[in-house]
C-alpha positions as CSV (number, residue, x, y, z in Angstrom):
1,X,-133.5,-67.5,-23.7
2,X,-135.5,-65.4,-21.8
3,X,-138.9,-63.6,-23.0
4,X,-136.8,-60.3,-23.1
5,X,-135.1,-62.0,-25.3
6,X,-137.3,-63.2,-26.9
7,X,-138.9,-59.6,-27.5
8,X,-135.8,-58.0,-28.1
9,X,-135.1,-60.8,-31.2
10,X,-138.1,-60.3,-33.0
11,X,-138.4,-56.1,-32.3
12,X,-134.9,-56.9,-34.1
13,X,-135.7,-58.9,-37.0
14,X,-139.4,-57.2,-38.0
15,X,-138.8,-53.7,-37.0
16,X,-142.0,-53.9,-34.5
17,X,-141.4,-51.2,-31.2
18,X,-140.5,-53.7,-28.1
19,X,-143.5,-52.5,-26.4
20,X,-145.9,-53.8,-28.9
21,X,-144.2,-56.5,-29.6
22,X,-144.1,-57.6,-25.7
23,X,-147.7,-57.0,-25.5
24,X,-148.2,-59.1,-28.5
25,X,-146.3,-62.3,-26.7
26,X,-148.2,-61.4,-23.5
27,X,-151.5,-61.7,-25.2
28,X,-150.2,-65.1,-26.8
29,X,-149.5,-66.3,-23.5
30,X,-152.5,-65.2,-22.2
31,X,-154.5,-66.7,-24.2
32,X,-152.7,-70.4,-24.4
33,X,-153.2,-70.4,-20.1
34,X,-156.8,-69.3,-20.8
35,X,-157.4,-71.7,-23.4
36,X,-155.9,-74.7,-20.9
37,X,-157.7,-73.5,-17.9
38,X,-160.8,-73.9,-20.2
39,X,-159.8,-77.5,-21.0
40,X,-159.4,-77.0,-24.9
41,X,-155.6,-77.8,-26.6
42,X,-153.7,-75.3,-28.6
43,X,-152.5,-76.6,-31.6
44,X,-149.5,-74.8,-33.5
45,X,-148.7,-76.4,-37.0
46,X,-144.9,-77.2,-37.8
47,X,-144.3,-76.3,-33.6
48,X,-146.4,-78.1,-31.2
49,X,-149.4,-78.7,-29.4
50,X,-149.9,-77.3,-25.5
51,X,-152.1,-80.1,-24.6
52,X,-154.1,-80.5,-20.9
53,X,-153.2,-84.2,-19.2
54,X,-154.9,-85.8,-16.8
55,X,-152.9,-87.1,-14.0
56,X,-154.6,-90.5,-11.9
57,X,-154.9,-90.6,-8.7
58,X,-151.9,-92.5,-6.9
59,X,-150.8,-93.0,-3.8
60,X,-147.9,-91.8,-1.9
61,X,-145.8,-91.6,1.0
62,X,-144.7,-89.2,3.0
63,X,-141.1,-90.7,4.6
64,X,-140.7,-87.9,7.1
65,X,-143.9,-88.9,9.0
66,X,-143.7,-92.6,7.2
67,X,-147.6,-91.9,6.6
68,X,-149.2,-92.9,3.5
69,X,-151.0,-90.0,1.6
70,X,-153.5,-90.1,-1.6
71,X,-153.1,-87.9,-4.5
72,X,-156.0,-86.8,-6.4
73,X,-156.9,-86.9,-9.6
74,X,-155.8,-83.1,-11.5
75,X,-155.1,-82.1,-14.6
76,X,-151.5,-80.6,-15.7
77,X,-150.5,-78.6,-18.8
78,X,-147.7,-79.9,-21.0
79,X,-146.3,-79.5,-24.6
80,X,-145.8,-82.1,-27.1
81,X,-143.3,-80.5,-29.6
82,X,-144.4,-81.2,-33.6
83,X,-141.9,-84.0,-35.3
84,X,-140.9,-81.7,-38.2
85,X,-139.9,-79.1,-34.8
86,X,-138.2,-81.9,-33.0
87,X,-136.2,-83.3,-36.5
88,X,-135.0,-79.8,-36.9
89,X,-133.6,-79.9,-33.7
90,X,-132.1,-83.1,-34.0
91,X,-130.2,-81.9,-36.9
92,X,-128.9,-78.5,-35.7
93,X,-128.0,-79.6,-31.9
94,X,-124.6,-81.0,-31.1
């Protein structure tokens, strides 16, 4: 599912004009990326959390050159779907 489709399905099921609708999932978007870059979680009861995790530093290696390489420390964004959101799931899929 795409977020046309997404758009498209609830225009559908509330009545809402796409456009507002689409500018209503943007600004949701929006504001989940701006609330990670600012290093705060976003918790959504009954769906999930997007959560910020810290990755350690590690070492690698390149086998092209066969060099050794270091990876910093950074942070990555991730989503840890709620338990009553993955049961459902677990129920439905085949």
């Amino acid at each position: 599912m795409t977020k046309a489709d997404i758009v498209n399905e609830i225009s559908k099921n509330t009545g809402i004009e796409k456009v507002t609708v689409q500018k209503t999932v943007e600004a949701f978007m929006e504001s989940v990326k701006d609330s990670l870059v600012d290093g705060n979680n976003v918790y959504l009861r009954g769906f999930g959390s997007f959560i910020v995790k810290k990755r350690a530093e590690k070492t690698a290696r390149n086998i092209s050159k066969n060099t050794t390489i270091i990876i910093p420390e950074h942070n990555i964004p991730a989503f840890k779907p709620a338990k009553t959101f993955v049961n459902h799931v677990k129920d439905k899929v085949k």
